[in-house]
MIDRENDREN-315314 format. One line per 8 residues: their letters; for each residue x, y, z of C-alpha. Coordinates in pm, 1 decimal. Example, Ala and Ser with C-alpha at 12.3 -4.5 7.8 and 13.67 -1.06 7.14 Angstrom:
2
as = 1230.0 -450.0 780.0 ~ 1367.0 -106.0 714.0
***
This chain:
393
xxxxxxxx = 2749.9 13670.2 16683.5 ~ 2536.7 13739.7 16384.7 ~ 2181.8 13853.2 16411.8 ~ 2081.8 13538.3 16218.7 ~ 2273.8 13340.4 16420.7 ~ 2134.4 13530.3 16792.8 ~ 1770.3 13454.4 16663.1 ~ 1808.8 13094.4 16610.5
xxxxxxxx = 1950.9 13001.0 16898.7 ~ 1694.7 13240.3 17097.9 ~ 1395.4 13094.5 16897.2 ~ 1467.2 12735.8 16957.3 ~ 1518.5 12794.4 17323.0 ~ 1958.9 12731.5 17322.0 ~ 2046.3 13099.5 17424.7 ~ 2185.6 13222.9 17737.3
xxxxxxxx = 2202.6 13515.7 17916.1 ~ 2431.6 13760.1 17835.6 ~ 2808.9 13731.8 17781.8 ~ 2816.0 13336.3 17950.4 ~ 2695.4 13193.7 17576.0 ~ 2993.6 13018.8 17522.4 ~ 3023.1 12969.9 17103.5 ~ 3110.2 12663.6 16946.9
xxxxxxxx = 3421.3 12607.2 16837.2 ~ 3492.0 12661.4 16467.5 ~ 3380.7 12360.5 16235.3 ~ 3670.3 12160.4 16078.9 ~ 3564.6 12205.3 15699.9 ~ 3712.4 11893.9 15626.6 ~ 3438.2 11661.6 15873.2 ~ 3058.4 11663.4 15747.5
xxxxxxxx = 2890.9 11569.0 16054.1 ~ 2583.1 11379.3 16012.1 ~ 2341.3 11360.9 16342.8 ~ 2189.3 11010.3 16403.7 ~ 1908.1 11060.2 16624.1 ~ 1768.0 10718.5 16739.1 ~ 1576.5 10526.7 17064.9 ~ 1863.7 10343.7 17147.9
xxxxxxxx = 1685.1 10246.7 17489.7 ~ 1321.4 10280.8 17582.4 ~ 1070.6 10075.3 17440.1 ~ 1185.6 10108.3 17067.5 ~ 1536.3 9988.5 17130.9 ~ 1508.3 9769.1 16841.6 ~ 1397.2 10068.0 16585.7 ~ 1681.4 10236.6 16688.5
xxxxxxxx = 1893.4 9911.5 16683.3 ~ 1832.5 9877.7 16313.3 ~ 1861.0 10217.9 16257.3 ~ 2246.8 10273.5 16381.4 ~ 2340.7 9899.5 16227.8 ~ 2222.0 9988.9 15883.4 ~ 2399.5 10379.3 15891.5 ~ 2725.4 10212.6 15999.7
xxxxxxxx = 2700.6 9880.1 15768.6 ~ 2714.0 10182.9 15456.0 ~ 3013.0 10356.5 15561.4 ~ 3192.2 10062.4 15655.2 ~ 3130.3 9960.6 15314.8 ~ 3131.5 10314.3 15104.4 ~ 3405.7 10439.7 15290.0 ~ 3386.4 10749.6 15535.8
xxxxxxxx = 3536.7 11021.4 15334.4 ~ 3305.7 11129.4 15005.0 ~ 3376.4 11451.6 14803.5 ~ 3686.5 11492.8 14972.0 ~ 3497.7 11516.4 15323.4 ~ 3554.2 11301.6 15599.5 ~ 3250.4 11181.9 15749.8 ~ 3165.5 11147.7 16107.9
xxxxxxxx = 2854.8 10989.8 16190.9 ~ 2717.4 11140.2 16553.5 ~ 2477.0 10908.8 16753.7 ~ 2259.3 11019.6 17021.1 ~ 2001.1 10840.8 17244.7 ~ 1644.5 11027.8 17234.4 ~ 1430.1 10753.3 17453.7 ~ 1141.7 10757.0 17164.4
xxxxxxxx = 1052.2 11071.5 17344.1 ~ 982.0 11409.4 17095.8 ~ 1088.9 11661.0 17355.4 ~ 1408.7 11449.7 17388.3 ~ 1423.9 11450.4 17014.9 ~ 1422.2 11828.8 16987.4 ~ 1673.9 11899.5 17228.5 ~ 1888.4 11706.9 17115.2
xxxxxxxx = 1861.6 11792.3 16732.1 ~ 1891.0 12173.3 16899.9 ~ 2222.2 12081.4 17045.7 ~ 2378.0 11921.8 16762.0 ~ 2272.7 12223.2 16522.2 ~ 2398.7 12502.9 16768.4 ~ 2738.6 12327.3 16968.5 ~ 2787.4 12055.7 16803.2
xxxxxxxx = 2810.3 12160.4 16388.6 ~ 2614.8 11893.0 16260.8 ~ 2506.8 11952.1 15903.0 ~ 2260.4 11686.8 15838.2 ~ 1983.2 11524.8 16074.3 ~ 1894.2 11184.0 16042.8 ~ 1723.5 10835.5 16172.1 ~ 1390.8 10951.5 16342.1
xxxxxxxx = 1218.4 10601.3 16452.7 ~ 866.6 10786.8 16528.9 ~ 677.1 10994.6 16364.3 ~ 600.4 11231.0 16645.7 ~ 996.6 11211.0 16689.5 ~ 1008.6 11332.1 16316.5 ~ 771.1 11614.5 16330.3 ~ 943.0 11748.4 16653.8
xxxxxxxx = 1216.5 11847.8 16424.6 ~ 1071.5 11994.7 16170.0 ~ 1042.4 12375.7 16230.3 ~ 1417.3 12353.0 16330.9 ~ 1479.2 12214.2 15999.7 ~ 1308.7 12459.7 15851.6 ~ 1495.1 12781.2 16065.3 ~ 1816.7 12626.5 16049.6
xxxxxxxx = 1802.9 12521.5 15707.9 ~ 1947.2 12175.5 15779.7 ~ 1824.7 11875.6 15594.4 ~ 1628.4 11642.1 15788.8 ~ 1726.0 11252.7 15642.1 ~ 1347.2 11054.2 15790.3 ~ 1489.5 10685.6 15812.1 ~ 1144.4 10535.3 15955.4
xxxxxxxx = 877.5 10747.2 16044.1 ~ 617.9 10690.6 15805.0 ~ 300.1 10887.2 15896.1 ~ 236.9 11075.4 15502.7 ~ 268.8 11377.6 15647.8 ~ 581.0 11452.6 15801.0 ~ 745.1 11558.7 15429.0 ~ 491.2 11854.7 15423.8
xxxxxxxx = 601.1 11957.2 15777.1 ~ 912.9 12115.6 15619.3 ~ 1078.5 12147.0 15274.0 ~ 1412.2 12054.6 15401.6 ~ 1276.1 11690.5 15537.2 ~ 1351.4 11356.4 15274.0 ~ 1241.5 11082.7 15348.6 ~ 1369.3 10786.7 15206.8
xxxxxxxx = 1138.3 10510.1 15408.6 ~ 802.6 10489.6 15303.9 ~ 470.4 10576.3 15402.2 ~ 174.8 10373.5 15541.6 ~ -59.0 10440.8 15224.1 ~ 233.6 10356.4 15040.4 ~ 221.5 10018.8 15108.9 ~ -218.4 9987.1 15209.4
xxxxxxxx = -345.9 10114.6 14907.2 ~ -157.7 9838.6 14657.7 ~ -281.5 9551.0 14927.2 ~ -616.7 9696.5 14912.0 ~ -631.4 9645.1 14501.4 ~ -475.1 9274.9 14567.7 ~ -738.0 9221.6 14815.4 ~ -998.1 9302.6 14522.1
xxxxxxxx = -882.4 9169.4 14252.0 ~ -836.5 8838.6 14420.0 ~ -1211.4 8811.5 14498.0 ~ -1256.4 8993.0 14847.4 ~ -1540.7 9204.9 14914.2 ~ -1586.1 9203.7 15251.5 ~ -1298.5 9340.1 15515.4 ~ -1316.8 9485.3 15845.3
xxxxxxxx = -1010.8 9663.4 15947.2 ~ -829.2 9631.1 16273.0 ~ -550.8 9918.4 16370.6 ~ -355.3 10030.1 16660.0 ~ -546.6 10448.9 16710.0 ~ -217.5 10644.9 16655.1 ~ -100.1 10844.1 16362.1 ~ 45.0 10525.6 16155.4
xxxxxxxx = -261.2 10272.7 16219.7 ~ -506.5 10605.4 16139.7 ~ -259.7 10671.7 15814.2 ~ -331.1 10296.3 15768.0 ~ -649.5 10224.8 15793.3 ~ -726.4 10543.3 15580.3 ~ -528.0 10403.5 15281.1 ~ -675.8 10049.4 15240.6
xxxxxxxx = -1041.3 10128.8 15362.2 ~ -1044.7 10386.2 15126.8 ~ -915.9 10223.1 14820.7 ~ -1101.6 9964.3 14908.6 ~ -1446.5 10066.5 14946.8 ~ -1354.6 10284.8 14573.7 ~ -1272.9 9972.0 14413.9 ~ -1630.8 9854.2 14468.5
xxxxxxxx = -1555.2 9658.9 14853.3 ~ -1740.9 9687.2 15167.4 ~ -1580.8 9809.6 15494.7 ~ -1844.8 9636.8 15745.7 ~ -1618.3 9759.0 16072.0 ~ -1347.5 9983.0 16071.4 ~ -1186.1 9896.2 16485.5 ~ -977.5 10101.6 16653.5
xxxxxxxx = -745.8 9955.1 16925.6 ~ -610.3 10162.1 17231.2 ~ -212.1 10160.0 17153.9 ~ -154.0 9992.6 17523.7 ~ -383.7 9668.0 17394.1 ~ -172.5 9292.3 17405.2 ~ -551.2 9137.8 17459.4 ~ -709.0 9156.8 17107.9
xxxxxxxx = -931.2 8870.1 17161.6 ~ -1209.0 9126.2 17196.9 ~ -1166.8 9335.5 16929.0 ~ -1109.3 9012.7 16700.5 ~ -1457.5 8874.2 16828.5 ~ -1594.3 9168.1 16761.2 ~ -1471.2 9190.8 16404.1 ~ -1565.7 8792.2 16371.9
xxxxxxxx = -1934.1 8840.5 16428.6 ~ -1940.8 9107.4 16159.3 ~ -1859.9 8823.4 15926.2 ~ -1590.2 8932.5 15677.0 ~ -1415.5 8723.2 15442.3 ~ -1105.5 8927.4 15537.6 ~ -946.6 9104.4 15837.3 ~ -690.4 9410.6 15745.6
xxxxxxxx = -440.6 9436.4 16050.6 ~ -222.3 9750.4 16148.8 ~ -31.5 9701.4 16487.2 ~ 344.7 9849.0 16564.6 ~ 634.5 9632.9 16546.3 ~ 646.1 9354.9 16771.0 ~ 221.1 9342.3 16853.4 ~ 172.4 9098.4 16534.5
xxxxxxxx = 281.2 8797.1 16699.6 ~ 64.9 8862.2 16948.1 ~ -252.3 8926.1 16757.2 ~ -238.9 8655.4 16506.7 ~ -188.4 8418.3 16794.1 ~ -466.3 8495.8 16970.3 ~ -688.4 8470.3 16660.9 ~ -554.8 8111.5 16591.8
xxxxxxxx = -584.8 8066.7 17000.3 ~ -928.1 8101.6 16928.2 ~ -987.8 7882.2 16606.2 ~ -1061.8 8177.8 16379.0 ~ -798.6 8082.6 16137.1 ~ -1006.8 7744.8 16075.3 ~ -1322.3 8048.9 16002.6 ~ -1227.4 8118.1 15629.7
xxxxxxxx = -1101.4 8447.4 15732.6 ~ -838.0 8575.9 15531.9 ~ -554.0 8781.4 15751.0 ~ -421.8 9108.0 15523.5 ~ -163.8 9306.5 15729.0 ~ 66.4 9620.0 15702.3 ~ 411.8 9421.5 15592.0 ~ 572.8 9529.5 15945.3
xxxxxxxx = 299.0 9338.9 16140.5 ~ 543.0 9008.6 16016.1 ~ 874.8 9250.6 15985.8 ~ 1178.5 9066.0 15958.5 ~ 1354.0 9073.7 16302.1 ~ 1022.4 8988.2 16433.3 ~ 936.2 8726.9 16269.7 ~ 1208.9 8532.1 16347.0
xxxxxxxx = 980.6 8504.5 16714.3 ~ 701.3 8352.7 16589.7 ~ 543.9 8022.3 16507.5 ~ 306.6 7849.8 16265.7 ~ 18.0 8109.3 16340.8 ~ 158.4 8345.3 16069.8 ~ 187.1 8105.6 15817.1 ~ 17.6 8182.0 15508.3
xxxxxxxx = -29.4 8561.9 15630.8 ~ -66.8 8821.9 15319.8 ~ 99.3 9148.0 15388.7 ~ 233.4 9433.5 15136.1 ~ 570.0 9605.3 15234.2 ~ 903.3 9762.1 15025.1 ~ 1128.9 9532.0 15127.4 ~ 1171.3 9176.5 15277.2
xxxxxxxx = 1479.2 9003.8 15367.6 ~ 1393.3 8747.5 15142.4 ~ 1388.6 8973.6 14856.1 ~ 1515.7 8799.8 14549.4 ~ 1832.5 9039.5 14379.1 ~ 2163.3 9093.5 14403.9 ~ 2178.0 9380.2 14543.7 ~ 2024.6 9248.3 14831.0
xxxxxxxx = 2145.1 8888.2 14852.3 ~ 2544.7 9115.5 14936.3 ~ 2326.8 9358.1 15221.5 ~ 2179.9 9067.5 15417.4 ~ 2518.5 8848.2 15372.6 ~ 2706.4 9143.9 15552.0 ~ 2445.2 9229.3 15750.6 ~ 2442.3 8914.8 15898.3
xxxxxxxx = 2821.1 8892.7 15926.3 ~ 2840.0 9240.8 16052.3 ~ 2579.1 9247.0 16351.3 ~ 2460.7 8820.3 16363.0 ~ 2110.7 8864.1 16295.7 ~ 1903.7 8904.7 15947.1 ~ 1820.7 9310.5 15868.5 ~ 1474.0 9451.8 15845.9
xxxxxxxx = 1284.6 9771.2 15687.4 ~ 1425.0 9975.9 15945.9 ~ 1778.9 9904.1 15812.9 ~ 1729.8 9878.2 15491.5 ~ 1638.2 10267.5 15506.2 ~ 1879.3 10339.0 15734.7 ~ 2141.4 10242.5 15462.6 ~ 1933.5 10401.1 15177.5
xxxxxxxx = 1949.2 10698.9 15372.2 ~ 2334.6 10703.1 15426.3 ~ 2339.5 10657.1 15053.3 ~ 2165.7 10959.0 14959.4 ~ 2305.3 11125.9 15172.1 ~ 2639.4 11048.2 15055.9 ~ 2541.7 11102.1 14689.1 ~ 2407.4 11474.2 14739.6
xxxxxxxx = 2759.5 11523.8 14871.1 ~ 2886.8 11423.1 14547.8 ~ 2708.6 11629.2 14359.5 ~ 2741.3 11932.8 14631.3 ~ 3117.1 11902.1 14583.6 ~ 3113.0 11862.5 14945.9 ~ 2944.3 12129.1 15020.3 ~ 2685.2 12135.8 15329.0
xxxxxxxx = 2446.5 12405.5 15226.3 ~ 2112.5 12270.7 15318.1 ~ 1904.0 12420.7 15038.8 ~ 2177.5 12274.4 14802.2 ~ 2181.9 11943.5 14966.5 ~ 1845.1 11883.1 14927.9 ~ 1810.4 12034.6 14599.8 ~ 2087.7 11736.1 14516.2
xxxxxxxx = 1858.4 11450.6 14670.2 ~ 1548.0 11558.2 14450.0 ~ 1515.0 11328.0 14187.0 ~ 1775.6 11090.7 14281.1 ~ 1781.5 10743.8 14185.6 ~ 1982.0 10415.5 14294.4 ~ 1925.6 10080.0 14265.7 ~ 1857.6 9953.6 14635.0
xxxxxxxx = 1822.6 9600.2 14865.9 ~ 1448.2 9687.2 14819.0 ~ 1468.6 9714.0 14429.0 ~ 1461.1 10064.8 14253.7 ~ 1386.8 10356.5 14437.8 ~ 1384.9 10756.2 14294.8 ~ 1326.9 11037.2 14546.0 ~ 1013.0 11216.3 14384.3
xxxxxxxx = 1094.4 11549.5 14298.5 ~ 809.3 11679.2 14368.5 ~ 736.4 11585.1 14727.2 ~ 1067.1 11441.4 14858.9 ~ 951.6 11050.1 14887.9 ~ 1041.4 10764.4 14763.6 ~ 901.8 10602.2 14457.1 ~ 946.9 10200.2 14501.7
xxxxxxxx = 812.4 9889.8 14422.8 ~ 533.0 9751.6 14621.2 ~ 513.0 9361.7 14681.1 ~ 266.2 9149.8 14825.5 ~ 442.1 8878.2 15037.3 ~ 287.3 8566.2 15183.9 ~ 470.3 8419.3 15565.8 ~ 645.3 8085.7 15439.1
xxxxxxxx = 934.7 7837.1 15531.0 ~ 1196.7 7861.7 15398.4 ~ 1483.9 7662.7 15527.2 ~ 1345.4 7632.9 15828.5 ~ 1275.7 8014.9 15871.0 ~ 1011.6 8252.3 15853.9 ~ 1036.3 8485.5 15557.0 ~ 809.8 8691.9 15361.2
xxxxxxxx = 781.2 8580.8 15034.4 ~ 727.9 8820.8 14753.4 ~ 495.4 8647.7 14504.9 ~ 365.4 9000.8 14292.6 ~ 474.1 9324.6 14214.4 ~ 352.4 9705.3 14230.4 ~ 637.8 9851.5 14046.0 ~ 675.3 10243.7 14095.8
xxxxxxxx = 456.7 10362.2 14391.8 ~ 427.7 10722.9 14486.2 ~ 234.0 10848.3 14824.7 ~ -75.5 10782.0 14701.5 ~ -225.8 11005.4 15007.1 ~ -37.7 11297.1 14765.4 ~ -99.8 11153.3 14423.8 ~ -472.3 11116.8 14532.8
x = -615.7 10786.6 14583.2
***
């Protein structure tokens, strides 16, 4: 065993004593193995849901051999927990000769990974977790999701431009509601706006009545919302529950507040919401009228954010092989996804060169029916938006 190889597996906790470490057996050179870490149960089943559907709708459809490699896609189960996460990402690296790490539904899940990224020199693919600064956690982490000032900051400049001046922000106090609330309050208040209440709501909270009294009485003309998946139905039922919608009170959220899947769930109470996000399954293209036709065909239902990266992911993966030759070298691979560009379900995206994100379009929906069915509905455009927490707001 090389020294190189004896002080990785001692420094992230996978050797054992003496002459019983068993080495893996030799890597077929023919079979890229990607590593698809995901919370396929727990309490983010359906992150991890989306996640595995969107991976496996792109190699059903691209094929699983690229650059003369055959691909094998490797799934494992990490509960939403990090510890779980890193173990597992340990495994795969050391016994299991996977080349490329991928999915990562939480940020905390994300970060876990990073210093073995780093050591190893494996590419870590972020499908979802969106907190700004996971990217800077390693230089062999691309992400190509989005972050939460990504999407704030433009529907913080709608917000002003359309004639609001008064907001009090409500967010769920973890990394992605802080990231959130950052973004918009602080565009905000530098366009000219007032922040009269910035509320903070314990992650645990499904009784918001409170916290929306509370922003009530401070008498905005809007309310910015941050929640996680699945909490928005929830909240904006409660403030109808308790006639605040008939107050004037404009309701601007984070687009997955009303995400896709989840919207499906709810009634009236979201209609007319505003949110900003990257993609929407009623996005109007090509492109993305095929994904949700065999998204729906593949797996029933209609395909969210999550997916949507999930299969952006695969893709760039799968295009750094192409220009690797098939080669696995980590600093090569990522090195290939710098300054990539494709033209994706969301609309155009480029992975910045500079700070491995995504540059994307921006668009400010509004909760309609259409056909019957919930949808966001695009109705204006941010074209080409960096991380504006790294291109300074």
């Amino acid at each position: 065993m090389s020294l190189n190889r004896r002080s990785f597996l001692a420094s992230t906790g996978l050797a054992l004593a003496g002459s019983a470490m068993a080495l893996p057996a030799r890597a077929d050179d023919n079979v890229v193995k990607i590593g698809l870490i995901a919370p396929m149960t727990g309490p983010f089943t359906s992150t991890g849901r989306m996640l595995e559907e969107g991976a496996r709708l792109y190699i059903k459809q691209a094929g699983d051999t690229v650059a003369g490699k055959k691909i094998e896609l490797v799934l494992r189960d990490d509960t939403g927990v990090a510890d779980v996460t890193k173990r597992i990402a340990q495994e795969m690296v050391a016994n299991d000769g996977v080349k490329i790490l991928t999915g990562f539904g939480l940020t905390p899940l994300a970060l876990a990974v990073a210093p073995l990224a780093t050591q190893a020199k494996v590419p870590e693919i972020v499908m979802m977790a969106a907190t700004s600064v996971v990217t800077e956690r390693s230089p062999f982490i691309v992400r190509p999701a989005f972050t939460q000032a990504q999407t704030t900051v433009p529907l913080a400049d709608w917000a002003y431009d359309n004639g609001i001046r008064k907001v009090v922000s409500i967010v769920a106090d973890y990394a992605p509601g802080l990231d959130s609330e950052a973004g918009f309050n602080t565009r905000f208040k530098a366009k000219g706006g007032e922040v009269l209440e910035a509320i903070r709501v314990p992650l645990s909270t499904r009784d918001f009545a409170p916290f929306l009294q509370r922003a009530v009485d401070a008498k905005p003309e809007a309310l910015f919302v941050f929640v996680p998946t699945g909490l928005g139905a929830a909240l904006m039922k409660q403030f109808v529950e308790r006639g605040l919608d008939k107050s004037g009170i404009k309701v601007l959220g984070e687009g997955s507040v009303t995400e896709d899947d989840i919207l499906t769930q709810m009634d009236d109470s979201v209609l007319g919401m505003i949110t900003a996000h990257h993609y929407s399954a009623a996005h109007r293209s090509a492109e993305n009228a095929a994904f949700v036709a065999a998204f729906r065909k593949a797996y029933g239902h209609r395909p969210n954010h999550i997916a949507v990266q999930a299969y952006d992911g695969m893709h760039l993966i799968y295009e750094a092989l192409k220009k690797t030759g098939g080669a696995t070298d980590g600093a090569a691979l990522v090195a290939a996804m710098k300054g990539l560009s494709w033209e994706s379900p969301r609309g155009p995206v480029t992975i910045d060169p500079n700070t491995r994100e995504p540059i994307q379009n921006i668009y400010i929906r509004r909760v309609e029916r259409v056909d019957g069915e919930l949808y966001n509905v695009e109705f204006a455009t941010v074209p080409n938006v960096k991380d504006p927490s790294k291109a300074g707001l």
